[in-house]
VOZAKOL-80276 format. One record per residue (C-alpha): y, x, z. Coordinates in Angstrom, 2 decimals, always signed. Each point is the difference from the previous one (the first is absolute). Layout:
% VOZAKOL-80276
PT_Y_X_Z
PT_Y_X_Z .
...
% end
This chain:
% VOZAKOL-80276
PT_Y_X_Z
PT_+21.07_-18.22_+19.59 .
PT_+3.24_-0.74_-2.39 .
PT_+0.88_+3.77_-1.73 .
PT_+2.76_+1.52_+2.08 .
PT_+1.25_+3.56_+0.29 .
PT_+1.03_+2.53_+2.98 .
PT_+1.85_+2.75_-0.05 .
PT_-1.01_+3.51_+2.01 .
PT_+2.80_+2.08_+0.69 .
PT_-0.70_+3.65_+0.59 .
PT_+1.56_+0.76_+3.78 .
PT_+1.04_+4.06_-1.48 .
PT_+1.43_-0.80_-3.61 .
PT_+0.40_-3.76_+0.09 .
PT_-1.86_-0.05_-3.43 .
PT_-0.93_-3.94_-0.34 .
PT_-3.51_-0.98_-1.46 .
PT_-0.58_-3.01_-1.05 .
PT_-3.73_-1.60_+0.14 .
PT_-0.91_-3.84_-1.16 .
PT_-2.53_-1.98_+2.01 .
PT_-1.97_-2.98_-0.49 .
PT_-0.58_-1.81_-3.27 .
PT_+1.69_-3.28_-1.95 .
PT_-2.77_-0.12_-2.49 .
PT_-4.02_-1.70_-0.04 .
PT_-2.46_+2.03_-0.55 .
PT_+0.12_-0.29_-4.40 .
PT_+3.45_+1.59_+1.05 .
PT_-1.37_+2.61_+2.22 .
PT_-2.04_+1.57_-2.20 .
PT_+2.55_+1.26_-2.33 .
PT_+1.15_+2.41_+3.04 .
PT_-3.59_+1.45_+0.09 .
PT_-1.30_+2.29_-2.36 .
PT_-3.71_+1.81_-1.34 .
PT_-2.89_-0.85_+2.28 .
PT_+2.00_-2.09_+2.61 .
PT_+0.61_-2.61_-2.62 .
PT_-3.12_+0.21_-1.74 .
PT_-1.91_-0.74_+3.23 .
PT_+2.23_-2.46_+1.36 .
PT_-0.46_-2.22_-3.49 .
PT_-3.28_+0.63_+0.22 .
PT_-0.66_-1.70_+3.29 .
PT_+2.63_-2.63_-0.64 .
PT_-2.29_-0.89_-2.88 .
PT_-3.56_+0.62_+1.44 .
PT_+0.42_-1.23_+3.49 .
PT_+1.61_-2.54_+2.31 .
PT_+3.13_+1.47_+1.13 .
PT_+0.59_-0.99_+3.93 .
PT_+3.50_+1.70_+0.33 .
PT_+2.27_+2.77_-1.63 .
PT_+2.80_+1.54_+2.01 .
PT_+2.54_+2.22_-2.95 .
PT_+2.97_+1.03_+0.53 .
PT_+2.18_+3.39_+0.24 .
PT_-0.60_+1.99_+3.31 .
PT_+0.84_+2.65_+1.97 .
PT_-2.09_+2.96_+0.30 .
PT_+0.34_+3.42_+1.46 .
PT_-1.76_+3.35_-0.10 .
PT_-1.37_+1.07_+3.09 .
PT_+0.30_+3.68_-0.37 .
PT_+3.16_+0.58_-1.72 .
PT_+1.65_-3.91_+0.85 .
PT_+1.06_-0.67_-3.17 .
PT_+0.75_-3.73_-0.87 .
PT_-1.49_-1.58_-3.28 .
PT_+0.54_-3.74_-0.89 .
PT_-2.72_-1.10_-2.08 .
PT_-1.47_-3.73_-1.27 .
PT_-2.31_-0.27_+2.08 .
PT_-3.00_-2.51_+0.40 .
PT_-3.16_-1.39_+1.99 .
PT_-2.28_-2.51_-1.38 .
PT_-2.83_-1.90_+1.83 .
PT_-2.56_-1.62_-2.04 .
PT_-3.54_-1.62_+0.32 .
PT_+0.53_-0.74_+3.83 .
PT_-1.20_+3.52_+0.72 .
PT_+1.72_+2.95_-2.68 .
PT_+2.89_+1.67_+0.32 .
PT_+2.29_+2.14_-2.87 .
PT_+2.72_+2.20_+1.30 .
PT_+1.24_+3.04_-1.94 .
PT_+1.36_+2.74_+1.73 .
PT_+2.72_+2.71_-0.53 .
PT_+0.38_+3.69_+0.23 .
PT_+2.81_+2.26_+0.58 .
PT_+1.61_+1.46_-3.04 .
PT_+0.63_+3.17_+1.69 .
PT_-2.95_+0.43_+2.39 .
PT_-2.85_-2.03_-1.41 .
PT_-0.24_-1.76_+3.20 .
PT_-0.93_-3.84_+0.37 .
PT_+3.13_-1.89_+0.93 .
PT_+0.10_-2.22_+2.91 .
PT_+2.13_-3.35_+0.66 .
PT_+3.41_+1.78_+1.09 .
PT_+1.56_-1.15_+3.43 .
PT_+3.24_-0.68_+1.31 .
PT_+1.82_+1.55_+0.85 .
PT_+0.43_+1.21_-3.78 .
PT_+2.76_+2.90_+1.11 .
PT_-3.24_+2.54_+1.23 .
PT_-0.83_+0.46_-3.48 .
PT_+1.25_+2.82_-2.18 .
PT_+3.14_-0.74_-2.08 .
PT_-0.71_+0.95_-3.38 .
PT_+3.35_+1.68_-0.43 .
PT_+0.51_+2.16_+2.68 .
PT_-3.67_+0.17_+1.16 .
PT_+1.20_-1.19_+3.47 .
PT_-1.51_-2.51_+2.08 .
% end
């Protein structure tokens, strides 16, 4: 998916927050988003195994005890038929694994007013 962006607008304060999604890059490209261990690991199997398919791109995530929104690079790679690498994310405030976020976007917490 082409990089695009949305916009959530808080229903209370009508704060705007702006998240990207999707990528415009290969996967050299996507590794400059990624950082510590995720790269490492992802080079590593890029250059130790065959790679069947790698899905990066920004995404959409949300907290599902406190519904806070995070947008980060995100990615899923599938290699030697059977193996599968996908990092996952944690709340900043609760220590909580994120989960894809769902539409609607406006029953999340606006990070301005703290308003859903």
């Amino acid at each position: 998916m082409p990089e695009q962006s949305i916009e959530v607008e808080c229903s209370h304060c009508h704060e705007a927050a702006h998240y990207k999604l999707g990528h415009d890059s290969d996967i050299d490209e996507a590794l400059t988003h990624l950082k510590g261990k995720t790269q490492i690991q992802i080079k590593s199997i890029i250059k130790n195994h065959k790679l069947d398919k790698a899905e990066y791109g920004y995404a959409l995530y949300a907290c599902p005890k406190c519904l806070s929104l995070y947008n980060p690079y995100d990615v899923r790679v599938e290699y030697d038929e059977i193996m599968l690498f996908q990092p996952f994310y944690k709340c900043q405030q609760c220590n909580i694994t994120l989960t894809k976020a769902k539409q609607p976007y406006t029953d999340y917490i606006c990070k301005e007013c703290g308003q859903n």
